[in-house]
N, C-alpha and C positions, 0 to 999 in steps of 0.2 A: 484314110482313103488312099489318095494315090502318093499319098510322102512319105516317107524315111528318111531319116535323121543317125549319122551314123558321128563317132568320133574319129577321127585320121590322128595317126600318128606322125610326129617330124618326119622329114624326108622322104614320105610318099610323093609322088608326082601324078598329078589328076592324070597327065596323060602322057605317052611313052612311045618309043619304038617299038616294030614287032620285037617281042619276046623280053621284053623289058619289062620288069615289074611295075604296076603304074594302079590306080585305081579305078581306071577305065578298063583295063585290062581283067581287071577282079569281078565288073561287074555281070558277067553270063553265070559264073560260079554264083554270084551272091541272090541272084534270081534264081540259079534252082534250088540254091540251100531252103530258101522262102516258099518256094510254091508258086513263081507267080510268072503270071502267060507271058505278060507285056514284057518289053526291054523297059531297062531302067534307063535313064538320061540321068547328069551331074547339072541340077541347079544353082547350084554355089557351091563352092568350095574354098578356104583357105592355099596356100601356095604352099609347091612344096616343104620348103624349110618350115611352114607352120604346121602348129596342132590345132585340133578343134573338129567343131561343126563342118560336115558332109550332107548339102539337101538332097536329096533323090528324089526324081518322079517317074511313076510308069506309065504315065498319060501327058502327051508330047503337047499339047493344049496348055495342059497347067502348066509343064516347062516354060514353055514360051511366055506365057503370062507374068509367071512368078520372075523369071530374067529382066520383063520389060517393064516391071515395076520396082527391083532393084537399080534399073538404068533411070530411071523417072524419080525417084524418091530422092536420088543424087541433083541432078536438074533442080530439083524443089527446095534442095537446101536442107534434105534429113541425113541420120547418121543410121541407116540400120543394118549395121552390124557394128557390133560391139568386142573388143579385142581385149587381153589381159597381157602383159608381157611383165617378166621380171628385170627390172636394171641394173647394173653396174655405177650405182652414183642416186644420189637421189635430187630430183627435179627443184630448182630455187623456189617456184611457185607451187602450191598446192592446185593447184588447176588454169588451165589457157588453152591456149590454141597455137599450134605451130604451120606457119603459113612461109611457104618457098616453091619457085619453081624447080625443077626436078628435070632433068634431060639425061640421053647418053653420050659417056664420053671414051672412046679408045684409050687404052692405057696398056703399051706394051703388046700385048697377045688376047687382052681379054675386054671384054667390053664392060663398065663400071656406071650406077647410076649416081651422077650428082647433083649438090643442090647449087642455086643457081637464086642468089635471095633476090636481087631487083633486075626479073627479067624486064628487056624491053617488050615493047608491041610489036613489032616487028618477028623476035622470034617467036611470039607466042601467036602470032596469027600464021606462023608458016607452021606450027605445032612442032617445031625444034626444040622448046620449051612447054612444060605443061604447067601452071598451077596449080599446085595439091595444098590442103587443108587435112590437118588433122586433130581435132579438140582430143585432153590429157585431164586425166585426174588422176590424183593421190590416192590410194586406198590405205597402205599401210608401208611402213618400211622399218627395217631393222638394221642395226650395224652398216651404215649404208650404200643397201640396198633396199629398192622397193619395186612395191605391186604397184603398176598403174591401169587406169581402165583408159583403152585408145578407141573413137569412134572416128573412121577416117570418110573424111565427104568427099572425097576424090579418089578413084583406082590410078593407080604407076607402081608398076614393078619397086617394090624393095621399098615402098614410100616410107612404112612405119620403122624400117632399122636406120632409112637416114633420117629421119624425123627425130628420132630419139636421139642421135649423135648429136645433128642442133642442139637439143635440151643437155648435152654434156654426159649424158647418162644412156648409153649402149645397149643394149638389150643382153641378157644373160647369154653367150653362145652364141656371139654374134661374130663369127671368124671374118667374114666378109669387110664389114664398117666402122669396126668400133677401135681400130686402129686412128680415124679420123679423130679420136679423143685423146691429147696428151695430157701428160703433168709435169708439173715445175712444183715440186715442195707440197705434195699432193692439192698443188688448185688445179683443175681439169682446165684446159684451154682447146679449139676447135683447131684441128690443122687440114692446109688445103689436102685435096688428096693426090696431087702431085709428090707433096711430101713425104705420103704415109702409104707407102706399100700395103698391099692386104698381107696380115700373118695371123697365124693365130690366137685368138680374146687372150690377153696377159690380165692375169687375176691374184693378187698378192697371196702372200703363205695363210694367212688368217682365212678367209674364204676358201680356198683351196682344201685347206683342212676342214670347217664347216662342213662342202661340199664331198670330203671323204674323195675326193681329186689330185692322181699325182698331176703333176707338168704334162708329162709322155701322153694321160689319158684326155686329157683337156682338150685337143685335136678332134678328139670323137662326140663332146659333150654338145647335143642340140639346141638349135634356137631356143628360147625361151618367150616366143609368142604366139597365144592359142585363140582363137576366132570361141569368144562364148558364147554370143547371141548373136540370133538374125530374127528383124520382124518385120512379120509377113502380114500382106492385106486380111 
């Protein structure tokens, strides 16, 4: 009917400057390649740095609808979308839940999300703070690293790559946060991120070779968190 379902690749950006490549940008091209009268609208979409699922619709009704039962399902306590990311470190638990408030914090020149484990009420009723929720499962892991499935009950910018730092395990091509992860005689330990400049994901020689990754190319290598499912009424 009126939905499309597309994959996005890392680093696209739903939406853009004029003449910036963006996937808003894409979508009059992707309407005539199709055939079809209507504009498309972006019903969901993962964030730049991720991969995955793109909803489209060309009838602005079911937009709205399918948006305001993604906003409701959340309110209700559902998880629906479903996320895959590869780590750096594999998770002590085979499955939980990681629960922290989440705000922004200046740092230098750039603006940085962090977490914020026992906000007060106060900043959380001025929404200086947000509480975020994200439930974690184990799928599989190897030499470790592993697959985990994230279904997150709260939206915040960046929630699932500082989610994963809490759990000591970084998200694969995570240049951004996973700095906030050190080691002492390889135990991971969490560091504030006063301490831990953003640089880029350090990934030992073992991995690196796996990955068929010099050093030089590891600056270029992508997130490693892709939106796999989203359910709809």
């Amino acid at each position: 009917g009126a939905l499309l379902a597309l994959n996005k690749p890392p680093g696209l950006p739903v939406l853009g400057r004029p003449g910036d490549l963006s996937l808003d940008a894409l979508l009059p091209t992707l309407r005539r390649r199709l055939g079809l009268t209507a504009e498309l609208h972006v019903v969901k979409a993962p964030a730049r740095e991720y991969s995955g699922l793109v909803l489209l619709s060309s009838c602005y009704h079911t937009t709205k609808k399918l948006q305001q039962f993604f906003t409701n399902a959340r309110w209700r306590g559902q998880y629906p979308a479903t996320y895959r990311a590869i780590t750096v470190g594999v998770p002590a638990e085979v499955e939980g839940e990681i629960c922290t408030g989440l705000r922004w914090q200046q740092q230098g020149d750039r603006a940085m999300v962090v977490p914020v484990p026992a906000p007060g009420r106060r900043s959380l009723a001025r929404k200086d703070v947000k509480s975020t929720l994200t439930r974690y499962r184990v799928l599989s892991t190897v030499e470790g690293c592993a697959l985990l499935q994230l279904q997150p009950r709260t939206a915040f910018p960046e929630q699932l790559q500082v989610h994963l730092t809490l759990l000591l395990c970084p998200a694969l091509g995570d240049h951004k946060h996973s700095s906030l992860v050190g080691r002492v005689l390889g135990v991971p330990f969490f560091l504030t991120p006063e301490t831990a400049p953003t640089r880029t994901q350090v990934l030992d020689k073992e991995l690196l070779s796996r990955l068929g990754l010099s050093p030089r190319q590891l600056h270029h290598f992508p997130l490693h968190i892709h939106l796999q499912e989203l359910v709809l009424p």
